[in-house]
N, C-alpha and C positions, 0 to 999 in steps of 0.2 A: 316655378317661373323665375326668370334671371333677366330681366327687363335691364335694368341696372349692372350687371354684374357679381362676382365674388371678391372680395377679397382672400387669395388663400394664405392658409396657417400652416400647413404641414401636410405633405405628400406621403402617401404609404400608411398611413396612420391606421390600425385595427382596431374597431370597436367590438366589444362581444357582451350583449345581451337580451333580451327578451322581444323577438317580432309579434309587436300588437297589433300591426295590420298591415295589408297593401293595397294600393289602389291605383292606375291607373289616372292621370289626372287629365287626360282628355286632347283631344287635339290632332295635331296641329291646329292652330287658329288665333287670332288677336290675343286670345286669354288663355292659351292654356299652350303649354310648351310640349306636349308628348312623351312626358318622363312617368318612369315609373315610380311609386313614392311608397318608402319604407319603414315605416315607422318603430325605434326600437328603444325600449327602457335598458338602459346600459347597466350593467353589473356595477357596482359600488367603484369597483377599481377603474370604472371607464367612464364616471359620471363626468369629469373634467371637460370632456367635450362638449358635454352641455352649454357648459358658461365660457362668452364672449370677453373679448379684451377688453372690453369695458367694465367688467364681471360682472355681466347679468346671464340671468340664467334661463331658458328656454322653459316653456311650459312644459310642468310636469318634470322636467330635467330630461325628455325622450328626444332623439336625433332623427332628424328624417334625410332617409337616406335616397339620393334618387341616379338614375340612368336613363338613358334616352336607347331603346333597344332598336336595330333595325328589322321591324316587327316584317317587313317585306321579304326577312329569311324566315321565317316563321309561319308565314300563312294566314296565322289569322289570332286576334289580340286575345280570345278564351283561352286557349293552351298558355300564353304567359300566367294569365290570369288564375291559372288553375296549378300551376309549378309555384307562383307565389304566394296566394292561397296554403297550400302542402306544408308551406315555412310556420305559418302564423302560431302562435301560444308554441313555438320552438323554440329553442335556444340558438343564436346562429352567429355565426362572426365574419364580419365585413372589412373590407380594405378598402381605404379611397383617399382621396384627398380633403383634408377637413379644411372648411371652409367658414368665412361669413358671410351672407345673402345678404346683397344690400339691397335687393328688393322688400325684404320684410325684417328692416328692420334691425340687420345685422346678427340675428340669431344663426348659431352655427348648425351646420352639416354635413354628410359626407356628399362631395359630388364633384364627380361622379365617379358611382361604386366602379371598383377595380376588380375586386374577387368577389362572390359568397361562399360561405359553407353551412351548410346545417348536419346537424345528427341527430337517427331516431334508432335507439337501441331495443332491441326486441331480445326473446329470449334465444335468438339463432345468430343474431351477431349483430354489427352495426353499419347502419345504410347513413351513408355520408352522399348528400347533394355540393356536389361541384359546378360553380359558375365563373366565368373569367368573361369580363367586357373590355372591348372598345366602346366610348361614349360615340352614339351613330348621330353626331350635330348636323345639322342643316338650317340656315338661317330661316328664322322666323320671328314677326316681330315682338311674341315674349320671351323668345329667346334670342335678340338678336346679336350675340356672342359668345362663341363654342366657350365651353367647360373647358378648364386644364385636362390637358390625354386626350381630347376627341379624336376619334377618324386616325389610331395607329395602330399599327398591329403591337398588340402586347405580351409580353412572355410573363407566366406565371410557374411556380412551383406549390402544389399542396402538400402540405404535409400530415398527416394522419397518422395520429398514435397507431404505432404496431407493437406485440398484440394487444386489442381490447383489453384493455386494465381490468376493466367490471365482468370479465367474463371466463372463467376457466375454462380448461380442456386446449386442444389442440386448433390452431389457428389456422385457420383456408385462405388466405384473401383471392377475390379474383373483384375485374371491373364487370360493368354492363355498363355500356352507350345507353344515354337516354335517346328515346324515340325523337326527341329536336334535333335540329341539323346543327353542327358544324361548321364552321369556316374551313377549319384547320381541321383535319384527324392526326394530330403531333403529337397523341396521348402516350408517353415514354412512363411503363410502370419499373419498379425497383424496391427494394426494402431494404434497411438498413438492420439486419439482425437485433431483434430487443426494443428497437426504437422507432423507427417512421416508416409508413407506406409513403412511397413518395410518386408525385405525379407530375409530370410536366407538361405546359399546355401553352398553344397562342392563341388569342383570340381572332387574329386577319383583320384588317383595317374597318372599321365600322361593325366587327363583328362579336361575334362570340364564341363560346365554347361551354357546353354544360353536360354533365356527364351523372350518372350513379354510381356510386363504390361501395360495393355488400364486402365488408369484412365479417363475414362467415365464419364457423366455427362448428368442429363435432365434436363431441367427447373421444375419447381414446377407448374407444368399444371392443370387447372379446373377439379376436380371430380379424380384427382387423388389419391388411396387407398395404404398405404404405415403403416405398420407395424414394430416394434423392440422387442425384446423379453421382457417379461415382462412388455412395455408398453403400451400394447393393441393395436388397430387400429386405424386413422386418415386418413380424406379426406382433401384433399387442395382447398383451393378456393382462387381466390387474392393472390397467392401464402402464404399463411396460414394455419396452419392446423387446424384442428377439431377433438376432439376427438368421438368416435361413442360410445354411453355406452354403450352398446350392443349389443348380437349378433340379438335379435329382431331387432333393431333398423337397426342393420346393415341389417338383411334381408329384408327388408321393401323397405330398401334404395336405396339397392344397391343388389340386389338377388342373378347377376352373376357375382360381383366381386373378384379382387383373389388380394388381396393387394400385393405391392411391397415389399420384404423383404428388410430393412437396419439396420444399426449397430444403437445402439444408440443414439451415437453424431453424426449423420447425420439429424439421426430424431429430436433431438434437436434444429438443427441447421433453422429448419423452423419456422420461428414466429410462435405467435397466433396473430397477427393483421395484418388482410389482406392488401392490397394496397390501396391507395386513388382510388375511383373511383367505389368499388365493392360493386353488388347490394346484399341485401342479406333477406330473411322472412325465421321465421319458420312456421311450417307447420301448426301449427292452428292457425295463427294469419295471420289477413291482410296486416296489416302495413309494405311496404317494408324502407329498411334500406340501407342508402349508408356510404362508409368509408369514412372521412374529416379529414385531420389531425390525423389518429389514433383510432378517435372516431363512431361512429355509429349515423346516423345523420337522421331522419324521409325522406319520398324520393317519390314523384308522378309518379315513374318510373314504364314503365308496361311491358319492355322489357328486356334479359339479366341478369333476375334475382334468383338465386340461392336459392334452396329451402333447408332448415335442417330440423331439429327435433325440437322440442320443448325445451327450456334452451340453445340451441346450443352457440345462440349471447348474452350470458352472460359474455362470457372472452373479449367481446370488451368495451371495456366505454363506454356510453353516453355522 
């Protein structure tokens, strides 16, 4: 509630720690402003938000973060309630403008929130939640003047580590649209090879934008077919790839295969020297071939063994 108003401190400001709860605080009405409220224990490096110019310090040292959502895109207050909920005992990191509430006291906050993001890492990859607001103000008499940002349409960028740090093997990303609506559909995906998924989003004046981002992940599986534009095709074996010279070769090969399509610095990022261990002949010659160090190493092996084309095991050493 901002009965009084804000003083603000610094616009843009990121907080990143621990969501202990959310809650809805009720309203419209004399006493309750309609905001959503976020409550978050800041990571050591973000506790400073806590303490006011006065330097006192907020209970507990947690920052309540709040937005005023226009819940009339939305349908109906449970689906917020149950998206914010999804956050709680997460880790999440917030943009907004930090502020002091001089309704209570001058104890600091963000408000209103600008971005969210959360992440929840599974063993198939990581689903990153995306949120971008307009503060949707409308006078009322506990709120009766808008937050800095209310009611613009807002441009955000996210940025997501590309690839998953925590997660070997070969990286997929795609989006999925959450089931909530939109203002904007301005979602522009991109990656910067090695370093960011990047997203860009507006929110439309009073609105929003909230989205899910599965950065996915397979391993680099035997006989795997995996394609990138203008670098032709390649099969994996030992998690390595092979290039196929062609499309003879490829039909021969592999007749009813449909190669995996990736960007490519993904495809790059697959050696060409298989694993220690991998058995490997081409197709007119007897001689099977094991990986040692690197290298291609003669092999009495008669099992397990991976058939190419002819010149295939020419990019491994001897």
């Amino acid at each position: 509630m901002g009965i009084f108003g804000w003083i603000p401190l610094q616009d843009e400001v990121t907080l990143v720690g621990h969501l202990v709860s959310a809650h809805f605080s009720g309203g419209p009405s004399i006493d309750s402003d309609a905001d959503w409220n976020l409550i978050v224990q800041p990571e050591p490096e973000y506790e400073y938000l806590a303490q006011n110019t006065a330097g006192n310090w907020n209970a507990k040292k947690q920052i309540e973060c709040e937005i005023q959502i226009n819940s009339s895109k939305v349908g109906d207050r449970e689906n917020w309630t149950g998206v914010f909920q999804s956050m709680v005992d997460q880790t999440v990191e917030i943009t907004g403008l930090w502020c002091e509430d001089l309704t209570h006291s001058k104890k600091t906050e963000i408000h209103p929130i600008r971005t969210l993001k959360s992440l929840t890492e599974t063993s198939q990859g990581s689903r990153w939640q995306i949120h971008a607001y307009s503060n949707a103000w409308s006078f009322m008499v506990a709120q009766p003047s808008a937050p800095p940002g209310s009611n613009q349409n807002l441009s955000h960028i996210f940025k997501l580590p590309w690839p998953p740090s925590k997660i070997p093997g070969l990286v997929v990303p795609f989006a999925e649209k959450s089931p909530q609506p939109s203002i904007y559909n301005s979602e522009v995906i991109s990656q910067s090879p090695g370093q960011w998924y990047d997203i860009a989003v507006e929110t439309g004046a009073n609105g929003y934008y909230i989205a899910s981002v599965w950065l996915g992940w397979t391993g680099v599986t035997d006989g795997m077919l995996v394609q990138a534009p203008y670098a032709g095709i390649f099969v994996t074996y030992g998690r390595a790839r092979f290039h196929i010279p062609d499309m003879t070769t490829f039909n021969e090969f592999f007749p009813r295969g449909l190669p995996k399509q990736l960007p490519e610095p993904m495809l790059e990022s697959i050696p060409l020297i298989p694993a220690d261990g991998t058995l490997l002949r081409e197709q007119s010659r007897a001689q099977v071939y094991v990986v040692e160090a690197g290298r291609k190493q003669p092999s009495t092996a008669t099992t397990g063994i991976h058939l190419l084309w002819d010149g295939a095991l020419a990019q491994i050493p001897s």
